[in-house]
C-alpha positions in Angstrom: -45.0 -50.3 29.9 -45.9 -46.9 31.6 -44.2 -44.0 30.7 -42.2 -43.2 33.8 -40.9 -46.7 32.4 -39.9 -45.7 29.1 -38.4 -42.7 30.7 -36.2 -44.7 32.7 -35.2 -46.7 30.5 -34.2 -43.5 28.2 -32.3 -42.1 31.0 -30.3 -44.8 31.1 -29.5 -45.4 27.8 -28.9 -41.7 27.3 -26.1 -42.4 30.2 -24.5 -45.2 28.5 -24.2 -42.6 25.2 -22.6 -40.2 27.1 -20.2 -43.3 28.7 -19.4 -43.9 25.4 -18.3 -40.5 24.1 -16.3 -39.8 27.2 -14.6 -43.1 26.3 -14.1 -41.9 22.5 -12.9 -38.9 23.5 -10.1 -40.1 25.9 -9.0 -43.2 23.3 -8.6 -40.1 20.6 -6.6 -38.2 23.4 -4.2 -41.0 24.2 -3.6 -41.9 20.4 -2.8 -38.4 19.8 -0.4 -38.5 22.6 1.3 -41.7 21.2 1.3 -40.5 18.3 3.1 -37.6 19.3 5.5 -39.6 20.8 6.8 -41.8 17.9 7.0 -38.8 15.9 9.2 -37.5 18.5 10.8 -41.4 19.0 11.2 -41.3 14.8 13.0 -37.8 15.2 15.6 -39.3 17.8 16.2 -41.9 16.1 16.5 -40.2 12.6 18.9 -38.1 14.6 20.9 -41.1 15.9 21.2 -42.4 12.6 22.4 -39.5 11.1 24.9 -38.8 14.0 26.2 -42.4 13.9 26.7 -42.2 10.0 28.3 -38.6 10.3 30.6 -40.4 13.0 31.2 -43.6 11.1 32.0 -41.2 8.2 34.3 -38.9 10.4 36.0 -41.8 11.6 36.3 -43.1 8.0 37.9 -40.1 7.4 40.8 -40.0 10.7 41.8 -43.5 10.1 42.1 -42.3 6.5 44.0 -39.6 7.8 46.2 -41.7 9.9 47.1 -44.3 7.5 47.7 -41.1 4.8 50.2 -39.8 8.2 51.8 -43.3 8.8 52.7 -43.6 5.1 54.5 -40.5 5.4 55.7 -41.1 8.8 57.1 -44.6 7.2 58.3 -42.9 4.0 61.9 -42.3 3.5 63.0 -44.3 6.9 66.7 -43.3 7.7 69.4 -43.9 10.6 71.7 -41.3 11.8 75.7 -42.0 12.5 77.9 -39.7 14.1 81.5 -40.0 14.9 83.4 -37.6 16.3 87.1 -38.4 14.8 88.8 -37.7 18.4 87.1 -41.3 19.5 86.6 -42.6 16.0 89.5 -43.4 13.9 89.5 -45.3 10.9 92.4 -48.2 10.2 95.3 -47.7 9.2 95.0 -49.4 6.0 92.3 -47.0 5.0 94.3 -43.9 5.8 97.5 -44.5 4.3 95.7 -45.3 0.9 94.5 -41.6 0.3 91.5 -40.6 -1.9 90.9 -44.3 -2.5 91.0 -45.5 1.3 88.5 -43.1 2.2 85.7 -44.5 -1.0 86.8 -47.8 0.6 86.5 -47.0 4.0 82.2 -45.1 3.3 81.3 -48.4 1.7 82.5 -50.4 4.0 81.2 -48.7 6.9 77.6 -48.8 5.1 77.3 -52.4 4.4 78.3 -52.7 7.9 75.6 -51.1 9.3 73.3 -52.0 7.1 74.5 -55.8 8.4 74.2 -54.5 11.7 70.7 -52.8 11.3 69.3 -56.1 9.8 70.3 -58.7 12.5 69.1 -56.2 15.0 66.4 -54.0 13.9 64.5 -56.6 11.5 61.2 -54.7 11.6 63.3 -51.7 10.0 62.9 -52.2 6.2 66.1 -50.8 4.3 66.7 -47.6 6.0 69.0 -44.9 4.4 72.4 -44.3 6.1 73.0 -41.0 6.9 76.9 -40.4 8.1 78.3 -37.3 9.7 81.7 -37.0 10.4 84.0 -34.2 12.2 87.8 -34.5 11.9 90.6 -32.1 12.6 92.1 -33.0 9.8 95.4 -31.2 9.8 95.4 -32.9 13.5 95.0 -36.3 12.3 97.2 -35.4 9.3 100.1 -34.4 11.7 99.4 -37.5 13.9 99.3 -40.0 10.8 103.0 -38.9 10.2 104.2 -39.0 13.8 102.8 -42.9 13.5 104.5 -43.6 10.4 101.3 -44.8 9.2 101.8 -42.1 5.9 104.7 -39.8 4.5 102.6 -37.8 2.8 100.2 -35.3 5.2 98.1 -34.3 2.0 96.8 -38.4 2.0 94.7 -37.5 4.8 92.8 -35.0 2.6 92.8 -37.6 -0.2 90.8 -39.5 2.5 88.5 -37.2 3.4 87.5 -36.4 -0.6 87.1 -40.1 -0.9 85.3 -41.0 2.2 82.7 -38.0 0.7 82.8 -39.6 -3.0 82.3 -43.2 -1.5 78.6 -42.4 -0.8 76.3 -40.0 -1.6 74.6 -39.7 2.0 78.5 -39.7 3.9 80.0 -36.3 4.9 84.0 -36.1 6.3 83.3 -32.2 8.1 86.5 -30.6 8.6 85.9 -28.9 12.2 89.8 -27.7 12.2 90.6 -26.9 16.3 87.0 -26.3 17.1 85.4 -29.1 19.2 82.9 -31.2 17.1 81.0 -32.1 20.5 78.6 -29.1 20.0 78.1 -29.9 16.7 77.1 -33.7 17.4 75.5 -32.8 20.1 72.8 -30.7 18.0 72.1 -33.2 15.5 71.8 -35.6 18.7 68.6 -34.1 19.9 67.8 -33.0 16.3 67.0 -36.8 15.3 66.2 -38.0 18.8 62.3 -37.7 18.1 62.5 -37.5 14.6 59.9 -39.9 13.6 61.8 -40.8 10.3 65.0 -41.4 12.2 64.7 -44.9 13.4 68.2 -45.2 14.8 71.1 -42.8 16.3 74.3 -44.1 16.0 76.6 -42.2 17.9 80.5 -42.4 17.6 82.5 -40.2 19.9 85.2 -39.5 22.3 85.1 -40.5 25.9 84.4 -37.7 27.6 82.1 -36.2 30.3 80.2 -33.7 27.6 79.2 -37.2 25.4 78.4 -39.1 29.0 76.2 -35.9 30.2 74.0 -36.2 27.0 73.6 -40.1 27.6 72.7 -40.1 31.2 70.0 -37.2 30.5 67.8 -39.7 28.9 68.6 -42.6 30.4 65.6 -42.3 32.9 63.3 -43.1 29.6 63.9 -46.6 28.3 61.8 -45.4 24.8 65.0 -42.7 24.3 67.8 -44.9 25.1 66.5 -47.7 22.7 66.9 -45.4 19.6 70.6 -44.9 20.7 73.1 -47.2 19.7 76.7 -46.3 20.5 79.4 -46.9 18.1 82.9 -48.3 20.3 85.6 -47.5 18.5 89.1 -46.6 20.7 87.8 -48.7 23.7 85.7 -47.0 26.4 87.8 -46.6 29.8 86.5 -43.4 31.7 83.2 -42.1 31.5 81.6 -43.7 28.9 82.5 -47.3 30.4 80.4 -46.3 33.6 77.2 -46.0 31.9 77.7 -47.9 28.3 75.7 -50.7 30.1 72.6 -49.2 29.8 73.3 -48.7 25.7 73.3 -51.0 22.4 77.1 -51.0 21.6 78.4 -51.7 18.1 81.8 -52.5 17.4 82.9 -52.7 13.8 87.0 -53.9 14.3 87.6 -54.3 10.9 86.4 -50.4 9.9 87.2 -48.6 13.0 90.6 -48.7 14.9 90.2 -49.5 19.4 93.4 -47.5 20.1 94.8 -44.0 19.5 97.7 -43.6 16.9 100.9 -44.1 18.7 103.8 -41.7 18.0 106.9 -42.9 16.7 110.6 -41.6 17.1 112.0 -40.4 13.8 115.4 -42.2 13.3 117.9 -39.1 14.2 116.2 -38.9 17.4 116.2 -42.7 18.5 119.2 -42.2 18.0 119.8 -39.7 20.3 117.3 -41.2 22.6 119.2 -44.2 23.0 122.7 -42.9 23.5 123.5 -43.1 27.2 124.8 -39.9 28.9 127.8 -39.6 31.2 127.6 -41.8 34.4 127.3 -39.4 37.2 129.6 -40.3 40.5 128.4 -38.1 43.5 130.3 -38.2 46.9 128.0 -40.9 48.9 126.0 -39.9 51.3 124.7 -41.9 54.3 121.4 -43.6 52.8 122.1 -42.2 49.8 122.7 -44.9 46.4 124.5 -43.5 43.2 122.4 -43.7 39.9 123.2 -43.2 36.6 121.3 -41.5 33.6 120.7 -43.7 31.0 118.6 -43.4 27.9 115.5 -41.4 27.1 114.0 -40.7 30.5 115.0 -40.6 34.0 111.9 -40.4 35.5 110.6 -43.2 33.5 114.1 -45.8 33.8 114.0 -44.9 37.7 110.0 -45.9 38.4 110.9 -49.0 35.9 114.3 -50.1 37.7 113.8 -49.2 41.1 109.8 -50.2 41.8 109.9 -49.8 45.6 111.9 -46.6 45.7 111.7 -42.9 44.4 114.8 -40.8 43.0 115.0 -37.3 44.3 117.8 -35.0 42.7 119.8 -33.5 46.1 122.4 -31.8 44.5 123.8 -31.4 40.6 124.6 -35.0 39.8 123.6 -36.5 42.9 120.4 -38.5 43.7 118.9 -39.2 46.8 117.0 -42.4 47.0 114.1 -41.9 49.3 112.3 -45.8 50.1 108.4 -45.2 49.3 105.5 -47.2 50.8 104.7 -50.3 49.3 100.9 -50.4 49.1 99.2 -53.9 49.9 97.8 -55.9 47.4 94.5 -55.0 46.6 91.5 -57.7 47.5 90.6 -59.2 44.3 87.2 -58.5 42.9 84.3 -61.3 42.3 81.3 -61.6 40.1 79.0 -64.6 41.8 77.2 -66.7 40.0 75.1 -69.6 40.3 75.5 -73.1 39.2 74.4 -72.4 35.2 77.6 -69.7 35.4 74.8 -67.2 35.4 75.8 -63.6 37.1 73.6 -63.0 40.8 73.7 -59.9 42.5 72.8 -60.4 45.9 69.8 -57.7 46.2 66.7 -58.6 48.6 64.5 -56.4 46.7 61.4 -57.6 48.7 62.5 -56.6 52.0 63.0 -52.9 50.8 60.5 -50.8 52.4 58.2 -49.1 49.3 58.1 -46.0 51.1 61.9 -45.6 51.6 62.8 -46.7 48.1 59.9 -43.9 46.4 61.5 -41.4 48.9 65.1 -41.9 47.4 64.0 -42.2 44.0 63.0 -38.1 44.3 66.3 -37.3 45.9 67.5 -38.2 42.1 71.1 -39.3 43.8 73.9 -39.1 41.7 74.4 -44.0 41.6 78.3 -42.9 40.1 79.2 -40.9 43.0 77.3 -42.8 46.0 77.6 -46.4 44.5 81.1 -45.6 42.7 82.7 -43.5 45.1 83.3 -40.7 41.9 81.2 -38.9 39.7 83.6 -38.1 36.4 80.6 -36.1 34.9 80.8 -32.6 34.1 77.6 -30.6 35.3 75.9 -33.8 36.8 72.6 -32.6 37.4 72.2 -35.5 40.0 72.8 -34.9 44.0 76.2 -35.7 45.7 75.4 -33.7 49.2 73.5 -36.1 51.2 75.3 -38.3 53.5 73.5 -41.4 53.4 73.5 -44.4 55.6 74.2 -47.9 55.3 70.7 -48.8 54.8 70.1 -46.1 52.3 73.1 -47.0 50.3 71.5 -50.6 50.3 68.4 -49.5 49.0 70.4 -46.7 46.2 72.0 -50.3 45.3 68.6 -52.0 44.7 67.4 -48.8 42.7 70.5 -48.7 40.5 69.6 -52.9 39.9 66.4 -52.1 38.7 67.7 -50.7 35.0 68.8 -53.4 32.9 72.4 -54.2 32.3 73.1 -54.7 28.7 75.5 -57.4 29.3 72.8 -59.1 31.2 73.6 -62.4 33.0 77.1 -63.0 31.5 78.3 -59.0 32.9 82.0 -60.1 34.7 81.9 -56.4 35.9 82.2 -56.3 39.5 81.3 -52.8 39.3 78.5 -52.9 37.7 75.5 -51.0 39.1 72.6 -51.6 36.8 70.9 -55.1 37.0 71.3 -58.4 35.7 68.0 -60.3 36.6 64.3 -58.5 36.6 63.4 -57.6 40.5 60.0 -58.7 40.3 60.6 -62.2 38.8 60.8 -64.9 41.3 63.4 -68.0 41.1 61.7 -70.8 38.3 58.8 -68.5 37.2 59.9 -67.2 34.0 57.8 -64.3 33.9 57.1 -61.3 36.3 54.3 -58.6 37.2 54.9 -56.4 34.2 55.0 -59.4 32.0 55.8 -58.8 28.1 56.7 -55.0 28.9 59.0 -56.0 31.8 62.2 -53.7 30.8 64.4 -57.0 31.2 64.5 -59.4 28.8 62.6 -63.4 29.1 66.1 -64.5 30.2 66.7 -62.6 32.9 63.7 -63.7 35.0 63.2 -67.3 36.9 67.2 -67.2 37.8 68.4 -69.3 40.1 69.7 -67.3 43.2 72.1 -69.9 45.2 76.0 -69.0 44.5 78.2 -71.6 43.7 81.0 -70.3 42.2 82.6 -66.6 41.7 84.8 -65.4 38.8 88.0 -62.6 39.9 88.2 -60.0 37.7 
């Protein structure tokens, strides 16, 4: 082999060297780069871990913390009663006993509605009762004696001493003249988001003040169901308008359902019930002679004479003036289908969605449109509007949409609030809110035809 030969072959080995290195050099370049990157992929994920422990840890910790805050949240669970005495009035078998009427009376009242509490609150586990009571008592006192139901006005004091005695969470308050409304009415909103208060019962006086606080939360169904309303001289003005929409207790064998009725002392029945001298005018053309008999004229006259009015025309004459004798008023009808279950008839479907979200912002007083009066004091609700017939109709379908606590068996022909859920259709027993649908499971699937109505 010559030696350009040699040199060839030299050249090309010395080519393949220098192949090789270039190779080396490049496979050491990219290992250092990998290298570099699980040492950065082993920090991230170092980091990760770490993070997710501290977070598992942290959350450890708040669920810790929340269970720590639901034991005292749970701790000490209590229900609130409130009676005002002008609405509330205990029996009269409880009054006339004194000191020991009123122990009676506390414990009573507690194992009541501790009763009550259990049939309908059974996830509350044995709640304390917590009782506040505001009497006038020198006003009940006085009353008490005018309905002979004690001689002795110092027994209702006895009562209120006992009724304090009978349980150690049970306070009589003597609020003398001054309206206990203002007083309840604090303690109202005190408890209402009190997370230990599970339960405000609330005993009070028909009035417009005690209907104003109601219908200011009515609009959230969370608020009303912590309010249960105590019925103890029945409801007939304000409170009976929107009592619907409330849990009512009654407890008839505690609690009396009329006011104390005054009775004539004896001297005075007497006197009462001694006719006065028969009066003889000369007659007059048109004009009937009456006499004056017993207690009242006014009252004998309007009992005696039902289609006439007596109008004194001279001393010891009466003129008898004929008065209009109003017709007979259409009777009112609940209608109901063939299972004697109540049906309002309400096409909520055909409702345009836009006019029924308009009206809901007017926030239109449903006692003064629907009712034709509004008995509440300060409504906050609007009474300006004039509104049509087909707004009316739609007001009507918006009042039917809060549930009636009567539900289906409601025989109040004025009632405004709703007896069947409006998104249920007739046989399907469930509707588009399903298990948080505001109405209860049997108020949905109900069969619509009316075959029969009840007159109230």
């Amino acid at each position: 082999m010559t030696a350009p030969e040699y040199l060839e072959r030299y050249k090309q080995l010395a080519s393949i060297e220098q192949d090789k290195n270039i190779l080396i050099e490049e496979l050491l370049q990219r290992v250092t780069e990998l290298e570099a990157a699980f040492q950065q992929e082993k920090l991230d994920h170092e980091r990760e871990t770490r993070f997710n422990r501290d977070i598992q840890l942290h959350e450890m910790e708040l669920m810790q913390h929340i269970a720590r805050i639901k034991a005292i949240m749970d701790r000490e669970p209590f229900i609130v009663v409130l009676l005002d005495g002008t609405g509330i009035i205990f029996k009269d078998e409880f009054l006339r006993k004194g000191e020991e009427g009123g122990k009676i009376a506390a414990k009573k009242l507690a194992v009541a509605l501790k009763d009550y509490v259990a049939s309908n609150f059974p996830g509350l586990d044995g709640p304390k009762v917590i009782a506040r009571m505001y009497v006038n008592l020198k006003g009940l006192s006085e009353m008490c004696v005018r309905g002979a139901i004690s001689t002795d006005p110092s027994s209702i004091e006895g009562f209120a001493r006992g009724f304090n005695n009978g349980h150690p969470l049970f306070d009589l308050v003597d609020t003398g003249l001054d309206n206990a409304h203002d007083k309840i009415a604090e303690a109202f909103r005190v408890n209402l988001y009190n997370c230990h208060c599970h339960q405000i019962f609330l005993g009070c006086a028909d009035t417009s003040a005690y209907a104003q606080i109601l219908m200011d939360i009515m609009e959230d169904i969370d608020l009303v169901g912590r309010v249960t309303l105590i019925e103890g001289i029945t409801f007939e003005k304000d409170l009976a308008k929107i009592k619907a929409a409330y849990r009512v207790s009654q407890f008839p064998e505690i609690l009396r359902d009329t006011r104390i009725t005054p009775v004539w002392a004896p001297w005075k029945a007497a006197v009462a019930s001694k006719p006065l001298p028969t009066l003889t005018p000369s007659p007059k053309p048109g004009a009937v002679p009456l006499s004056r008999t017993s207690t009242s004229t006014s009252t004998n006259a309007s009992t005696s004479l039902s289609s006439t009015s007596a109008r004194p025309s001279s001393p010891g004459e009466f003129q008898v003036v004929p008065s209009k004798s109003a017709a007979p008023a259409r009777p009112k009808v609940v209608e109901r289908n063939k299972y004697g279950q109540r049906v309002d008839r309400v096409d909520f479907k055909s409702i345009p969605r836009e006019e029924m979200n308009r009206l809901k912002k007017l926030k239109l007083c449903n006692l003064h449109y629907l009712l034709g009066e509004c008995t509440v004091d300060n409504c906050q609700h609007d009474h300006s509007r004039k509104l049509t017939k087909s707004e009316l109709s739609i007001l009507t379908a918006i009042a039917r949409m809060t549930p009636c606590r009567y539900g289906l068996e409601c025989d109040d022909p004025e009632c405004t609030y709703g007896h069947r859920c409006p998104h249920a259709e007739p046989g399907k027993k469930d509707c588009y809110w399903g298990s948080n649908c505001r109405f209860d499971p049997a108020a949905h699937g109900i069969d619509t035809n009316i075959v029969k109505v009840t007159k109230v």
